[in-house]
C-alpha positions in Angstrom: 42.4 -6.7 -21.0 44.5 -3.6 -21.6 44.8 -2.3 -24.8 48.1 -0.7 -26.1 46.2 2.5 -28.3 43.5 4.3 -28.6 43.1 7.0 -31.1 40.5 9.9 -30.9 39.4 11.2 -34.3 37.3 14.2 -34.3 34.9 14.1 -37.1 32.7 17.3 -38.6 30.6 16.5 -41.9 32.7 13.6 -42.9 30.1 11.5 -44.3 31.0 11.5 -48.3 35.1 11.7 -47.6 35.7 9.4 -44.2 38.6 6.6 -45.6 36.3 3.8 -44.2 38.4 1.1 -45.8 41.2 2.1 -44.7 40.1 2.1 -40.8 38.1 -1.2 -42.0 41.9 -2.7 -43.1 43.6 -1.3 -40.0 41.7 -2.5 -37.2 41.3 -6.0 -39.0 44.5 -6.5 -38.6 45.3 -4.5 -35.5 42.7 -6.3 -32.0 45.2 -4.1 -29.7 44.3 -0.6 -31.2 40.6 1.1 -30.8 39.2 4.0 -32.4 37.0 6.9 -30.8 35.3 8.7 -33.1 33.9 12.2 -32.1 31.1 13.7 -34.4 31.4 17.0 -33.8 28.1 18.2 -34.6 27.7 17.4 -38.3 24.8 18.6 -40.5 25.3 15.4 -42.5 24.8 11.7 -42.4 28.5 11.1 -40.7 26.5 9.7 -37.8 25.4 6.8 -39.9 29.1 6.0 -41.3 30.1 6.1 -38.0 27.3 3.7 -36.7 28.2 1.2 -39.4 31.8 1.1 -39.0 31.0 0.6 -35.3 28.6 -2.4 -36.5 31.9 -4.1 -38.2 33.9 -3.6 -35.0 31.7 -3.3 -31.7 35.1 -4.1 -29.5 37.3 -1.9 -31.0 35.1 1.3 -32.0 33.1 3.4 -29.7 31.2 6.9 -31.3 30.4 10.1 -29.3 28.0 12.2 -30.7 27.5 15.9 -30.0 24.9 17.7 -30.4 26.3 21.3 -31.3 30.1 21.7 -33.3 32.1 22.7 -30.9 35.4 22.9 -32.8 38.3 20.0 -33.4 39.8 21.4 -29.6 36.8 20.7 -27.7 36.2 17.3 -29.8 39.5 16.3 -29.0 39.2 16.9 -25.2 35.9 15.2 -25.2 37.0 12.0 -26.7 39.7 12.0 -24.6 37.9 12.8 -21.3 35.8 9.6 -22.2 39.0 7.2 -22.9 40.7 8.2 -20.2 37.4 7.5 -17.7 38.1 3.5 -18.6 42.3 3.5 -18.0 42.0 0.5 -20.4 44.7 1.6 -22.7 48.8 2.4 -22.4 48.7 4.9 -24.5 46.3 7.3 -26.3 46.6 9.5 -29.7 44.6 12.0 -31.9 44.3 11.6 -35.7 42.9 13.6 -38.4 39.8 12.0 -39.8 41.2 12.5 -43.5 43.7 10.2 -42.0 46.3 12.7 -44.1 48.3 10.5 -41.2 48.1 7.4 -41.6 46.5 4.8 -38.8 49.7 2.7 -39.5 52.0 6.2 -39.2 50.2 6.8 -35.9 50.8 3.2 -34.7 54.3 3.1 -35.6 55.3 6.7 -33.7 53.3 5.3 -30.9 56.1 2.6 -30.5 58.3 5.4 -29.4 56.4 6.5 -26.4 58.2 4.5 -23.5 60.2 4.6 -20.6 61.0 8.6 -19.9 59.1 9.8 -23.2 55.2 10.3 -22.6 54.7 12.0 -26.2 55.5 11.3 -29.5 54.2 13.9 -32.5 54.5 13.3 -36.0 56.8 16.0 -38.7 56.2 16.3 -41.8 59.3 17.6 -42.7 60.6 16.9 -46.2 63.5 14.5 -47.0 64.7 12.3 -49.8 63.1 9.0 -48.5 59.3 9.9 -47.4 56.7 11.5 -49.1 55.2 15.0 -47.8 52.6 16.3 -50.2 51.6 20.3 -49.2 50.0 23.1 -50.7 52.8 25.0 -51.8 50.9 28.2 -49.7 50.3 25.8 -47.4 53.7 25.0 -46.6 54.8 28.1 -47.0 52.2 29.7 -44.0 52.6 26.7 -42.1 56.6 27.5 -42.3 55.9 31.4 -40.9 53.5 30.3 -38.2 55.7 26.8 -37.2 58.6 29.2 -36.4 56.2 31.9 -34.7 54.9 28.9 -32.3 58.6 27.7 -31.8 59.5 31.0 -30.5 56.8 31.4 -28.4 57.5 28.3 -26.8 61.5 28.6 -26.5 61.3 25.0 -28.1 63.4 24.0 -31.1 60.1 22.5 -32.7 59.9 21.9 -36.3 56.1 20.8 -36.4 53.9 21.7 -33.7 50.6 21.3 -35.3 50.5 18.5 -37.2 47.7 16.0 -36.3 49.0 13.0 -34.8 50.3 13.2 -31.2 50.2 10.0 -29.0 50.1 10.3 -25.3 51.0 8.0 -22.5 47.9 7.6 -20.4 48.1 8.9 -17.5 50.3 11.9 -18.4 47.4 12.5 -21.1 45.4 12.4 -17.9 47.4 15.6 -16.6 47.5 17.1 -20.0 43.7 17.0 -20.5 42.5 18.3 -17.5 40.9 21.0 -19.2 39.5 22.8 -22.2 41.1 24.5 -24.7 41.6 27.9 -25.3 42.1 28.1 -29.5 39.8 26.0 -31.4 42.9 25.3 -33.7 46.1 26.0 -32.0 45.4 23.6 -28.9 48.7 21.9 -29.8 50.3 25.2 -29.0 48.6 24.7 -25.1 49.7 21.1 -25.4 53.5 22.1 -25.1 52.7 24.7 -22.3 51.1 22.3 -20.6 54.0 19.5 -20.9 56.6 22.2 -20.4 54.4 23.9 -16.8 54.5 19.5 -15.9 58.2 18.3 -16.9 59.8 22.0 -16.5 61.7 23.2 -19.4 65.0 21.6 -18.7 63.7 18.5 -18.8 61.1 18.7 -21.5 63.2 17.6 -24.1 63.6 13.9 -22.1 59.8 13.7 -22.9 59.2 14.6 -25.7 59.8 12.8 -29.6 58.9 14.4 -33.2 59.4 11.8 -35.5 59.6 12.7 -39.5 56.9 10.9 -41.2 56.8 8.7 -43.7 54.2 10.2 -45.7 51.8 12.4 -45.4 49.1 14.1 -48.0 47.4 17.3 -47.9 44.0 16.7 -48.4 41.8 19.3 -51.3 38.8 20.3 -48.7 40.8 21.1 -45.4 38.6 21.9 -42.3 40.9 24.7 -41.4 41.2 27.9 -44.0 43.6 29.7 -45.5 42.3 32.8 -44.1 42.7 31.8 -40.4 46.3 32.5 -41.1 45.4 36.0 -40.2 43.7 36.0 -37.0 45.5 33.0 -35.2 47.9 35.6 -34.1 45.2 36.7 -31.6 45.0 32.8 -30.2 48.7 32.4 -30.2 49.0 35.9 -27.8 45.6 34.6 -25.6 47.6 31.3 -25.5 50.8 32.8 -24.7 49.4 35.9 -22.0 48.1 32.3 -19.9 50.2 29.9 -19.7 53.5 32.7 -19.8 51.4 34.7 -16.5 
């Protein structure tokens, strides 16, 4: 039977903060949806959370373990490398581990991914009816690099790397046909890689970012304040590519 989602999470040393109840309560009530957990590597017990989890839900959770941390880029293309071997599912996603996205956020942008649009993306842009909780510097870098990425890309983008993206299948297929580049800014090779298969008049047919309802910056973030200053060299090694 064909499934309508499965989500990739990419998972480094998230034994002691992984939501399990929150995956537990989701995929009780969702049979249609699977998760693919990724552990990146982790010098902790996030095997073993993993393993139990997949205990609970043997149909709906599969878990790839690596042996060396290869980065949330490489995790990502693994996981979905694997899915995509099966073709069980419609469509396919990536999520944070935090879950600083909701499953249920996830599942609900994922509705949008029909007829011409093959990628839906989350926003977490601020507005009077949803709740977006940032770092004040957090927002504030995010804002000066968004804009930086938008540029590059000649797309008006508000929110290119926030962590939940779904993907029709087999355009996923065409997306992730190889590695990444940036351990971090993969997103940013995501849209190349859309914009080199739809062409850029037609990329905006494809594509959906969808405000979110709520989102929450989490206290131990996997990605530091101080990469702020050396993404600049990814963003022009991303740019040199997929622009030669």
């Amino acid at each position: 039977m064909q499934k309508d989602l499965a989500i990739v999470i990419p998972c480094y040393n998230e034994a002691d903060r992984l939501p399990v109840s929150q995956f537990e309560n989701f995929l009780s009530l969702q049979p249609k949806v699977s998760v693919f957990f990724v552990n990146d590597g982790s010098k902790d017990k996030t095997d073993g959370v993993l393993f139990a989890l997949k205990n609970k839900f043997p149909v709906q959770i599969e878990v790839d373990s690596m042996a060396q941390n290869g980065g949330k880029a490489n995790a990502i293309y693994t996981g979905f490398r694997q899915l995509l071997k099966h073709k069980n599912f419609k469509k396919v996603a990536y999520l944070d581990a935090d879950l600083a996205t909701s499953l249920e956020e996830c599942l609900r942008l994922s509705e949008q991914v029909k007829e011409k649009v093959v990628l839906a993306f989350g926003s977490r842009i601020l507005k009077l009816d949803n709740h977006i909780k940032r770092k004040w510097y957090r927002f504030i870098l995010g804002r000066v690099v968004a804009t930086a990425i938008s540029n590059v890309l000649n797309l008006s983008i508000y929110d290119s790397q926030c962590g939940c993206k779904i993907f029709e299948a087999q355009t996923a297929e065409k997306i992730f046909d190889q590695p990444f580049i940036s351990k971090w800014l993969f997103d940013v090779e995501i849209f190349f890689r859309m914009i080199s298969l739809f062409g850029r008049s037609e990329i905006q047919n494809h594509l959906r970012e969808i405000p979110l309802r709520a989102w929450v910056d989490t206290p131990d973030s996997r990605v530091s304040p101080i990469y702020f200053f050396t993404l600049w060299w990814d963003l022009f090694k991303i740019s040199k590519k997929y622009k030669s």
